[in-house]
PLY file of the C-alpha trace (Angstrom):
ply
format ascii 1.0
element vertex 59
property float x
property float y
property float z
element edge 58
property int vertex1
property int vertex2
end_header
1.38 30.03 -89.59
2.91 29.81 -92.93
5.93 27.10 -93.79
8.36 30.13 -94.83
7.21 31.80 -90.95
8.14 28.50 -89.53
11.30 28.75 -91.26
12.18 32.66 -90.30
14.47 32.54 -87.13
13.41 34.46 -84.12
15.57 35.51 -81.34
14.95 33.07 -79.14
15.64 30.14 -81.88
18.58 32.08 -83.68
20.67 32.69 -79.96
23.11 30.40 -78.54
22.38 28.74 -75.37
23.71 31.13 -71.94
26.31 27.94 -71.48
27.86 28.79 -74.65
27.52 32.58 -74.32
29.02 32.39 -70.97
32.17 30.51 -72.29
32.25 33.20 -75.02
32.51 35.90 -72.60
35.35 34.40 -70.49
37.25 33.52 -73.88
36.65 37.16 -74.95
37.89 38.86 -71.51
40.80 36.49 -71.90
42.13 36.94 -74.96
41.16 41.02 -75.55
44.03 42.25 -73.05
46.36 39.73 -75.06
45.89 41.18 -77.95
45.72 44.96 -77.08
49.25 44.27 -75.26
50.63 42.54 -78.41
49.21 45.46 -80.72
50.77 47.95 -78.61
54.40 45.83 -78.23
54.13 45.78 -81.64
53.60 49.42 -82.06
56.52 50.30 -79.92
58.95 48.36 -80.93
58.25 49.58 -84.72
57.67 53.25 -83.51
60.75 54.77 -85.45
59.74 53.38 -88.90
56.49 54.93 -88.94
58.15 58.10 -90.02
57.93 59.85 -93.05
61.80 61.01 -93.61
63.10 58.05 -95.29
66.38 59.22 -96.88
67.56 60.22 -93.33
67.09 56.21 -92.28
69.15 55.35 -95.76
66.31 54.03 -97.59
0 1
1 2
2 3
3 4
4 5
5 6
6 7
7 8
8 9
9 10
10 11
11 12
12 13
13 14
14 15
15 16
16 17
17 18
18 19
19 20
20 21
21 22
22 23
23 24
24 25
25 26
26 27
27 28
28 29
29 30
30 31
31 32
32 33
33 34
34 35
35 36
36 37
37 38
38 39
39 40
40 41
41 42
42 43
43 44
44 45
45 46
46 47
47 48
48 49
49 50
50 51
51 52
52 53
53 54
54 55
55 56
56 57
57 58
């Protein structure tokens, strides 16, 4: 085995531990709703100036 194949990571070296990948997952399935609620708050509340008929809305 060559120094530069020592040095070349692998799956199993380049993966993070199934501790860390397990607190990963929870964070992920936490925060995901969060943010698809705020994104569609956010879309609702700014729903009527998406339009394109600006003069009508005095702009």
């Amino acid at each position: 085995m060559t120094d530069q194949e020592k040095l070349d990571p692998t799956i199993d070296t380049a993966a993070s531990s199934d501790y860390t990948l397990n607190v990963m997952t929870i964070v992920a399935l936490s925060f995901v709703p969060v943010v698809v609620f705020y994104q569609a708050w956010s879309y609702w509340i700014f729903r009527k100036r998406i339009g394109t008929d600006r003069e009508a809305e005095g702009y």
